[in-house]
Structure formats: structure tokens, C-alpha cells
C-alpha positions as CSV (number, residue, x, y, z in Angstrom):
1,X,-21.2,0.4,47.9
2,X,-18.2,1.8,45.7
3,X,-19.1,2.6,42.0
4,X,-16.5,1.8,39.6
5,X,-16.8,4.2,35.9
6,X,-17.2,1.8,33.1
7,X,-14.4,3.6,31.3
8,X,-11.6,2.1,33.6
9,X,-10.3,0.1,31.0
10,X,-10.5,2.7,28.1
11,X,-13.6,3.4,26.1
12,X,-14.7,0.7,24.4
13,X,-17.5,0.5,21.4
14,X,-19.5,-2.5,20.7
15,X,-19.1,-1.7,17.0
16,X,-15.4,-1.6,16.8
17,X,-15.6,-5.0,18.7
18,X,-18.2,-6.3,16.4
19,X,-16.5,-5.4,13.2
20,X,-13.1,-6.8,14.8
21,X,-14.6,-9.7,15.5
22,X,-15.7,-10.3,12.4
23,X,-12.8,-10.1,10.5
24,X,-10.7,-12.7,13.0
25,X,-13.5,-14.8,12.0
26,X,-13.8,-14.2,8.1
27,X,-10.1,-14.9,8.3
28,X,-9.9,-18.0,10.6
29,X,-12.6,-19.7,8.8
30,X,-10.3,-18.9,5.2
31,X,-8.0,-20.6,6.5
32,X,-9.6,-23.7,8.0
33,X,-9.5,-26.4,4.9
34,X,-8.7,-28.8,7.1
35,X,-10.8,-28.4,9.7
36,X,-7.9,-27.6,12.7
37,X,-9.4,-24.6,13.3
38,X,-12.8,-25.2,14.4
39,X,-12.6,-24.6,18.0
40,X,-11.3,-21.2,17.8
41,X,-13.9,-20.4,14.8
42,X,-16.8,-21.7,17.1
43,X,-15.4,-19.5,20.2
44,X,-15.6,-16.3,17.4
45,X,-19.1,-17.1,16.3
46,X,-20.0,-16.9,20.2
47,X,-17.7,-13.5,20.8
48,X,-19.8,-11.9,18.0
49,X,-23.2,-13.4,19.0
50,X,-22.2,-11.7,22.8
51,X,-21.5,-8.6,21.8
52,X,-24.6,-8.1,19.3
53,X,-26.2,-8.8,22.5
């Protein structure tokens, strides 16, 4: 069995990703009058629900 660091990537924080999230969302749903955008503002809502989680 190898072990692999969890910081491969880079560090990551759940907040930053929470708060980024958030504001992709805030901003996709301000600009869904017509409705086009409701796939990716559905996809958000589950991004932010995952990494609450």
C-alpha cells in the first residue's frame, strides 16, 4: 500500500471552496431571467451541498 499526502494538489480549504461557490452561484442565478441557466445553477447548488458535507 503506497500513501499519497492529501496536499498533492496544493492545500485546499473547504471554506474558500464554499464561499467560491457561493458567489458563482449568487451570480449565475442573477443572471438567469430566462431560465437558460438552470442546469449549471442546479450543478452549483450540489457543489455547495458536497462540500458543506
Amino acid at each position: 500500500m503506497v500513501e499519497i499526502p492529501s496536499n498533492f494538489i496544493g492545500d485546499f480549504k473547504v471554506g474558500d471552496n464554499l464561499v467560491y461557490n457561493a458567489d458563482v452561484l449568487r451570480s449565475l442565478c442573477a443572471h438567469n431571467g430566462d431560465g437558460r441557466l438552470n442546469k449549471f445553477v442546479v450543478v452549483r447548488h450540489c457543489q455547495v451541498a458536497e462540500a458543506r458535507l
